[in-house]
C-alpha positions in Angstrom: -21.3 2.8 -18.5 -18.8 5.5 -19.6 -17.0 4.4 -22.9 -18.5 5.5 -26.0 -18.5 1.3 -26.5 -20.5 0.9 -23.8 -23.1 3.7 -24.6 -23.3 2.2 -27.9 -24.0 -1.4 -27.1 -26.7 0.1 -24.4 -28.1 1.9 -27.0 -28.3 -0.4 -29.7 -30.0 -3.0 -26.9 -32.7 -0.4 -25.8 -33.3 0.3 -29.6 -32.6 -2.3 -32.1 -33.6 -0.3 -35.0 -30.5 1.9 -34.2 -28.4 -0.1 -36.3 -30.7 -1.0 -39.2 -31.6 2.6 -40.1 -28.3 4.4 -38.9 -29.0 6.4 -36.3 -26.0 5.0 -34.8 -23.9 6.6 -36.8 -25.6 10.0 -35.6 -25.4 9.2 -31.9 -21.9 8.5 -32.2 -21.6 12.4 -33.6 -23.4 13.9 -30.7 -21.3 11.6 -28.4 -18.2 12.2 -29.6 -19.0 16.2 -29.9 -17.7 16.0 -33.9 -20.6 16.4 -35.9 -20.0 18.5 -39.4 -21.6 21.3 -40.3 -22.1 23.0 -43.4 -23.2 26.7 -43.0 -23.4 28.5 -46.1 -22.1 32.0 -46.1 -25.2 34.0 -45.7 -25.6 31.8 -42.7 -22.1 32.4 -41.3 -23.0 36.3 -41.7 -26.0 36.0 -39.9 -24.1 34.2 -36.9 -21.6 37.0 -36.9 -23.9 40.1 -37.5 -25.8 38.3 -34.0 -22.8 37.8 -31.9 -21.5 41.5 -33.2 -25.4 42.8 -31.5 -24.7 40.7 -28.8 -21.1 41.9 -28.1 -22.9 45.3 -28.6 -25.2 45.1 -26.2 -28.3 45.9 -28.5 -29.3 42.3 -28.1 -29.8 41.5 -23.8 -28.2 38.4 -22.6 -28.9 36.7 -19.1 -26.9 34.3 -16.4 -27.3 30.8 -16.0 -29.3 32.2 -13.0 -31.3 34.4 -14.4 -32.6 31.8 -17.0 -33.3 29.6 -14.3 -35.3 32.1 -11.8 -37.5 33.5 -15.0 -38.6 29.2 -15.9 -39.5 28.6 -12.8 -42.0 31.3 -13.1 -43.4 29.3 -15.9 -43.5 26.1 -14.2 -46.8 25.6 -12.4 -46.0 24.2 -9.1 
């Protein structure tokens, strides 16, 4: 099951409400990777005034590896 078709038709069988109230439409979106966004422009100077910190290095950032090793340490075993 790879085409977007396919996910569909899976999707709509394991949940046949999907179609009804629309939430088709909003799969398709996250499948297809297009969803629109609106961001007003306070918001779009947030985002920058956060990646500027972050390119700054006031703000810390960690590795894929780093995220990984520090939930595990949260995870009761």
């Amino acid at each position: 099951m790879g085409t977007l078709i396919e996910k569909r038709i899976e999707l709509a069988r394991h949940d046949p409400d999907t179609v009804v109230t629309g939430r088709l439409g909003m799969v398709k979106e996250a499948l297809g990777g297009w969803a629109v966004q609106a961001f007003t422009p306070a918001q779009i100077r947030e985002f920058k005034a956060i990646r500027d910190r972050i390119r700054s290095g006031a703000v810390p950032t960690y590795s894929l590896q780093d995220v990984k090793r520090r939930a595990k340490k949260h995870v009761p075993e």
